[in-house]
N, C-alpha and C positions, 0 to 999 in steps of 0.2 A: 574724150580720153582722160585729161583731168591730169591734178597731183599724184594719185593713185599709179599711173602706168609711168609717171616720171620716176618716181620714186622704186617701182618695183623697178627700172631699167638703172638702177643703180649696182645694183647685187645680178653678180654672175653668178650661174651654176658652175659647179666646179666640182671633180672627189678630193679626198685629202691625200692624194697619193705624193709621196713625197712628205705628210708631215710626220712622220715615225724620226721623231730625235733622236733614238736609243741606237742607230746605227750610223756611222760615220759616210757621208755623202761621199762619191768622186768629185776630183774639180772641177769635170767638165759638165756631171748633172746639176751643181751647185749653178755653174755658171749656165748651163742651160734652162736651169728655174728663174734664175735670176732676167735673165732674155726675156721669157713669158711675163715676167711679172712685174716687169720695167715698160715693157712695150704695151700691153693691154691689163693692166692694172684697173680699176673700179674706183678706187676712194678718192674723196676727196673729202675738204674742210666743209663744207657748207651742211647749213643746219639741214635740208633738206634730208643730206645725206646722214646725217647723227639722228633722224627723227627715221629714216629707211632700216637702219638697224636694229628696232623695234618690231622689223616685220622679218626680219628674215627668217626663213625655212631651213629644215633640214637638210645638209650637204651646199647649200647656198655661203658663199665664201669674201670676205674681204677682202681686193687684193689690189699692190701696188703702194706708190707712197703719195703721199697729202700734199706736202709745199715744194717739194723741191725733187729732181729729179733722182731714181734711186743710182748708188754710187756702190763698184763691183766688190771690191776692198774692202767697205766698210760693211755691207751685207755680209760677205763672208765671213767675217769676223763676227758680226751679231748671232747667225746660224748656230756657227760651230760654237761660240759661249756659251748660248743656252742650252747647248746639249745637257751642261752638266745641272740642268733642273727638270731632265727630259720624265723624273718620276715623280715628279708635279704635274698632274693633268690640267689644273688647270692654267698653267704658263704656255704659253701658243708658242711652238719650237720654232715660228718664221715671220718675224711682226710684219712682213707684207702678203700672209695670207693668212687670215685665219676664218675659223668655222662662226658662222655668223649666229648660232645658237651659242657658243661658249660666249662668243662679244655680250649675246642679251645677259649670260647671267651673269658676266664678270660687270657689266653697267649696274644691275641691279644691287649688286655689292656696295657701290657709290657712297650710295646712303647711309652704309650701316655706321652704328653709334660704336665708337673706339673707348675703353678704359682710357684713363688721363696715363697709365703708362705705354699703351698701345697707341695713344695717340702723341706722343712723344715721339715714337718711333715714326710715325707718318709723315709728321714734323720734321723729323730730320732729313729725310728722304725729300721731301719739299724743297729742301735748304738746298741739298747736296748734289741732289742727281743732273746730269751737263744741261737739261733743259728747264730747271727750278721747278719741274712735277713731273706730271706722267707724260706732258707731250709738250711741246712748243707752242700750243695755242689752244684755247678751250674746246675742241672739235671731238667728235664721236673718241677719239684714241685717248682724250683728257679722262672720261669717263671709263672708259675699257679699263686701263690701265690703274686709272685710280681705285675703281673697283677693286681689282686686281692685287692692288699695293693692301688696301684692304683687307681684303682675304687671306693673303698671307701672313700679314701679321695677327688675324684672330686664328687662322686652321694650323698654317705650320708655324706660329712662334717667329717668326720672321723678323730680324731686328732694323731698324733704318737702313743700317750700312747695306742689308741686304736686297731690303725695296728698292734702295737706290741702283745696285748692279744691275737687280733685273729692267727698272726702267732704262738704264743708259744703254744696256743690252738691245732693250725691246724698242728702242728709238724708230717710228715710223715715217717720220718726215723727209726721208730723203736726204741726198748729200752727204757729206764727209761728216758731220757731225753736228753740232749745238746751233740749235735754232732760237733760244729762249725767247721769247717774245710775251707770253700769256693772251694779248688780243684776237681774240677770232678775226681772221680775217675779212672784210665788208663780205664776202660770199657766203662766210659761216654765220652773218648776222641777221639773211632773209629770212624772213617768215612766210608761212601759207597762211 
């Protein structure tokens, strides 16, 4: 069986139904997505899993949250904020599910090289946002996100203050709120 079949049983098939931001949810489908995706969730920190999103396939989805268990209040609130980035495609309208091809290209953004005033702005967002980056810990969502923070500020002009809403928006870790830590957890730190 090998790494291969561990790593593909990390990623659920899934459609994206439900991720259309441009329409306002009920509370009870909000609350009923929230059920599915508290209860049988996929993600976790380990590297295993940040090296599985590398592979994923068409309609194949990220879901659930990473360190700590997801909290009903605090998702709601995250949903319904990002509505109002819902015509940026590339901002995931539900940071506990998203499309595991946008994950690969928003990682591959990672790398990209910032102008010293573009990266001023990344900087800030570093500083400012409740997790001091894109996640709580260097895990698959550090790079998503960072990607992410990236590309915003090269496509749409995007200024810290704003990489920073969307990361505190886009917070996958579970819980009521701020996790800041930066250490991968001993699970995010295995290798194959």
């Amino acid at each position: 069986m090998g790494a291969a079949v561990v790593v593909a049983a990390y990623i659920v098939f899934g459609s994206s139904a439900g991720q259309n931001a441009n329409h306002k949810e009920t509370p009870e489908a909000l609350a009923a997505r929230f059920e599915r995706l508290s209860q049988s969730g996929n993600s976790t920190c380990s590297a295993s899993f940040r090296q599985s999103v590398a592979s994923g396939d068409a309609g194949e989805r990220l879901q659930g949250s990473c360190c700590s268990p997801m909290d009903l209040h605090r998702y709601t609130e995250q949903v319904e904020g990002l509505q109002q980035y819902a015509s940026i495609p590339e901002i995931p309208p539900d940071p506990y599910d998203i499309d595991a091809e946008l994950a690969q290209q928003l990682t591959a953004s990672y790398d990209a090289q910032l102008t010293p005033e573009q990266q001023l702005a990344y900087d800030y967002a570093m500083a400012n946002s409740n997790e001091k980056g894109p996640c709580c810990c260097k895990c698959w969502r550090w790079y998503v996100y960072g990607g992410l923070g990236k590309l915003l500020i090269q496509k749409y002009g995007f200024t810290g203050e704003q990489v920073t809403e969307v990361w505190n928006l886009s917070d996958g870790c579970g819980g009521a709120g701020d996790h800041a830590g930066h250490e991968a957890p001993d699970a995010a730190k295995e290798t194959f």
